[in-house]
C-alpha positions as CSV (number, residue, x, y, z in Angstrom):
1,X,7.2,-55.3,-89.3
2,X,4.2,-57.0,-91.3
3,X,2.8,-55.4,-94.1
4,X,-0.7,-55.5,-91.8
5,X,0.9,-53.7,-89.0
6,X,2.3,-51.1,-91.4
7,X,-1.1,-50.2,-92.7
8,X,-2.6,-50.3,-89.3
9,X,0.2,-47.7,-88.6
10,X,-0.9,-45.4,-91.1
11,X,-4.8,-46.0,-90.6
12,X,-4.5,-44.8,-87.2
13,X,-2.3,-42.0,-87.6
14,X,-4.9,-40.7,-90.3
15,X,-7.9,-41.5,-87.5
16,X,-6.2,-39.6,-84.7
17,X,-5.1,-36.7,-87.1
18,X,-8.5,-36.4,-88.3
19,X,-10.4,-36.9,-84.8
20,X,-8.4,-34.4,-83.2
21,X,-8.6,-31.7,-85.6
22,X,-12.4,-32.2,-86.1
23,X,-13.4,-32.8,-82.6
24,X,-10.8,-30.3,-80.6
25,X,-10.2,-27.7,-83.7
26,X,-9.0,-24.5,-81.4
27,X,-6.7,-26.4,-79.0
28,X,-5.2,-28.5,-81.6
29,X,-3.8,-26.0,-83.6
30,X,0.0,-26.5,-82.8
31,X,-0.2,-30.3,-82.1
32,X,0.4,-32.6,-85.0
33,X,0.7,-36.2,-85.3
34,X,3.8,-37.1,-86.5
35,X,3.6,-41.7,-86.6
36,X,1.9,-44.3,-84.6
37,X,3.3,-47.9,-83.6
38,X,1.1,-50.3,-82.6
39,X,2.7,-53.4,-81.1
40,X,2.9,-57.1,-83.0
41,X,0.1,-58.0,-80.8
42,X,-2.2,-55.1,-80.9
43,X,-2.4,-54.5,-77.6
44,X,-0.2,-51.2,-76.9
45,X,0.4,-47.9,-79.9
46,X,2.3,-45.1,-79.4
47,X,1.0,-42.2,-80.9
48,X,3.7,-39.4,-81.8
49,X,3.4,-35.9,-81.9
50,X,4.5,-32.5,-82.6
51,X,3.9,-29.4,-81.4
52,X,4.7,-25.7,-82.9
53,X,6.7,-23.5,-80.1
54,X,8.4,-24.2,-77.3
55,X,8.3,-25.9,-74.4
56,X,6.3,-24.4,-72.5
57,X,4.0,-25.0,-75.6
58,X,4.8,-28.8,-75.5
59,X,4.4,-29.4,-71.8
60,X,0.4,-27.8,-72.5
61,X,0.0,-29.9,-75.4
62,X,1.0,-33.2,-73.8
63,X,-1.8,-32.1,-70.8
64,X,-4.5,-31.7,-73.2
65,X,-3.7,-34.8,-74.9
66,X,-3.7,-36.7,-71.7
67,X,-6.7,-35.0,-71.0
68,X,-8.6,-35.9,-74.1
69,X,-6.5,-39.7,-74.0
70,X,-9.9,-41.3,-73.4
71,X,-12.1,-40.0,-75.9
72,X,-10.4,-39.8,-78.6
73,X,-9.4,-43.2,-78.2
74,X,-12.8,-44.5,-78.1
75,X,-13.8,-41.9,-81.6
76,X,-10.6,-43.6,-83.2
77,X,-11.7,-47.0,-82.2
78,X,-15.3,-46.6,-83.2
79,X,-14.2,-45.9,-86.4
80,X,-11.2,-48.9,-86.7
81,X,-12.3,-52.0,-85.4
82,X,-9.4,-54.5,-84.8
83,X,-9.1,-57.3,-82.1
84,X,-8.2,-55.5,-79.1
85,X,-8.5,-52.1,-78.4
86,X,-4.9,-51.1,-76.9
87,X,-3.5,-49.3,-74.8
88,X,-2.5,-45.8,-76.1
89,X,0.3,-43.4,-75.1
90,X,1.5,-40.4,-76.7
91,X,5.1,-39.6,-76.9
92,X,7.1,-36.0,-78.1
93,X,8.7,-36.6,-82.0
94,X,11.5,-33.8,-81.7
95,X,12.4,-34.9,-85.3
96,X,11.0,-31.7,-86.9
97,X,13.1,-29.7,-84.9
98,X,16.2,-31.7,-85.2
99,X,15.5,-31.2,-89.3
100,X,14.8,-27.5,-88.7
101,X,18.0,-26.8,-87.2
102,X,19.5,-28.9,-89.8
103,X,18.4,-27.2,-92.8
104,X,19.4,-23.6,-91.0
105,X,22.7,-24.9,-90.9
106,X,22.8,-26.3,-94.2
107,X,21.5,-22.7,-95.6
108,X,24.5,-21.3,-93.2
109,X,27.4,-22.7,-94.7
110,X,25.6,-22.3,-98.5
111,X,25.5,-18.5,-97.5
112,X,29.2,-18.8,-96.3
113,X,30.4,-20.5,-99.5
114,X,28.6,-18.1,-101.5
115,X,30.1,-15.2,-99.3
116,X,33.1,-17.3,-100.0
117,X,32.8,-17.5,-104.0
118,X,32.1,-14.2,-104.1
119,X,35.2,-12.9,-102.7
120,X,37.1,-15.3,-104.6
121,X,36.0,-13.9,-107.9
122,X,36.3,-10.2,-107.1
């Protein structure tokens, strides 16, 4: 990936972030947007995103971003101007959870070895 395309990454991800949350404040509350990748020739970006809760929570904030799609592409793209305006999908990150439910299991088994060490010194 070209430096370019990396700092095209990170513009956008900033631009959707901030259109989202100034634009939809209320509804975007739970939703955050995790990384973009644009393709090498600019004409497709996936847009990542989060979303505190469950799934039930998830499945509402993938409608309302489909339902805003439009929009908020053309208040990002008014404000970056490249080449082509691409396509633009959004896709779930489940990486915070997957680090969530590592770091309780990390603080598990440091709560077991200090159970562990404690019993060992009595």
């Amino acid at each position: 990936m070209s430096q370019r395309t990396i700092r095209l990454n990170q513009l956008l991800l900033q631009e959707f972030s901030e259109q989202l949350h100034a634009r939809w404040r209320t509804e975007s509350t739970c939703i955050t947007f995790t990384g973009v990748e644009i393709s090498p020739d600019l004409h497709n970006a996936v847009v990542y995103f989060s979303v505190v809760g469950d799934a039930d929570e998830r499945r509402r904030a993938q409608i309302f971003l489909q339902r805003i799609l439009k929009t908020l592409k053309a208040a990002v793209f008014n404000r970056v101007r490249i080449k082509y305006t691409p396509s633009v999908r959004f896709a779930y990150d489940s990486s915070p959870e997957r680090g969530s439910r590592l770091i309780n299991a990390l603080d598990a088994v440091a709560r077991e070895d200090a159970a562990r060490a404690a019993a060992f010194e009595s």
